[in-house]
C-alpha positions as CSV (number, residue, x, y, z in Angstrom):
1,X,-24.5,-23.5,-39.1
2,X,-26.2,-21.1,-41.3
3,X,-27.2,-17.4,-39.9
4,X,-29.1,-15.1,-42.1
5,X,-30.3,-11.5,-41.7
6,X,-32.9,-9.9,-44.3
7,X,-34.8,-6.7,-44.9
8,X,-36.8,-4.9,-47.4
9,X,-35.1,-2.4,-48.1
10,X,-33.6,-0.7,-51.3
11,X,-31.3,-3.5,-52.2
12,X,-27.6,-3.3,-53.5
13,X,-27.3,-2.7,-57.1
14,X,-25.9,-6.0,-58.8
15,X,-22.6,-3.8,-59.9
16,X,-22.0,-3.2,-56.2
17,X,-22.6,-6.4,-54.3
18,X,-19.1,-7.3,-54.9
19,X,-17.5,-4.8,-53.5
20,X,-19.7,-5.0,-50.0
21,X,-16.7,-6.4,-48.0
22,X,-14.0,-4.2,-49.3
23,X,-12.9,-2.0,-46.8
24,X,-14.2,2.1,-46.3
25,X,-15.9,1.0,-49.5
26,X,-19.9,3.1,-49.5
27,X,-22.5,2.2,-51.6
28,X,-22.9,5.2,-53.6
29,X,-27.0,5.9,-52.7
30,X,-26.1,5.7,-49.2
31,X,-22.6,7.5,-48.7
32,X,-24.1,10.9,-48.8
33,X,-27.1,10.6,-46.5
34,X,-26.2,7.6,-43.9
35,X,-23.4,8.3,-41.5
36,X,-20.5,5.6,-41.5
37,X,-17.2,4.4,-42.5
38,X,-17.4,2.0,-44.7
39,X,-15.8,-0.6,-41.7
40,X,-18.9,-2.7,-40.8
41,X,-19.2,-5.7,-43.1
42,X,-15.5,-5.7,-43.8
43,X,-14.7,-6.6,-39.5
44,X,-17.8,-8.7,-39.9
45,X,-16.1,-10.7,-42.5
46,X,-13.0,-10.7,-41.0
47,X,-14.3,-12.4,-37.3
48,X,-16.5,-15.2,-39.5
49,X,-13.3,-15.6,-41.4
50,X,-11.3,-15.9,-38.3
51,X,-13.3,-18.5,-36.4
52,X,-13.5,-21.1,-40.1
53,X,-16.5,-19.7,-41.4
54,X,-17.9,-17.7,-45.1
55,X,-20.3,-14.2,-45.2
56,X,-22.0,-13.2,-48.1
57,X,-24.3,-11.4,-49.4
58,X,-27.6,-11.8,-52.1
59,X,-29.4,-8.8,-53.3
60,X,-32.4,-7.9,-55.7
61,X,-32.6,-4.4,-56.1
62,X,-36.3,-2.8,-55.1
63,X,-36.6,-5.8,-52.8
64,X,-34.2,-5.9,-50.4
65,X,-31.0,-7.9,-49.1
66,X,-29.9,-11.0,-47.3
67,X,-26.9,-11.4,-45.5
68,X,-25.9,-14.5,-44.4
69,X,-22.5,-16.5,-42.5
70,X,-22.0,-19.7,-41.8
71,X,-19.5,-21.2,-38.8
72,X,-18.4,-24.7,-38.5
73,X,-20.0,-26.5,-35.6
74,X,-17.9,-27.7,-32.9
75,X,-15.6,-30.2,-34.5
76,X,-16.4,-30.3,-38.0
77,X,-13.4,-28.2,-40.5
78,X,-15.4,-26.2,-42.9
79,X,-14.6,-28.7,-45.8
80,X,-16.5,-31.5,-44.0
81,X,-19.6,-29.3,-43.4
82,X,-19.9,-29.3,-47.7
């Protein structure tokens, strides 16, 4: 099973989008103006991770971001899902 979330905002610049997950890590246009720890997507990652499944991320900067995690459905192991 595939969930996706997207919105039209500012995007993530391409040099960042790898680093999303990493813990306390702030994008750089946001850290100074947006209240937060850096925590978010790194616990998000954590629970998909713990229950089988993969998060990510796809970005074009001016238009926006998708994030997206997938979970095994009952009974399936992630590599029979593929």
């Amino acid at each position: 099973m595939k969930i996706s979330v997207r919105d039209s905002g500012p995007g993530i610049p391409r040099k960042e989008l790898a680093r999303v997950f990493e813990r306390y890590y702030r994008l750089a246009v946001t850290a100074s103006r947006v209240p937060g720890t850096g925590m978010g997507l790194t616990i998000a990652r954590d629970i998909v991770r713990a229950h089988g499944g993969d998060i990510g991320v796809d970005s074009e900067p001016g238009l926006g971001s998708e994030f997206f995690f997938t979970l095994p459905t009952a009974g399936k192991k992630k590599e029979e899902e593929s």
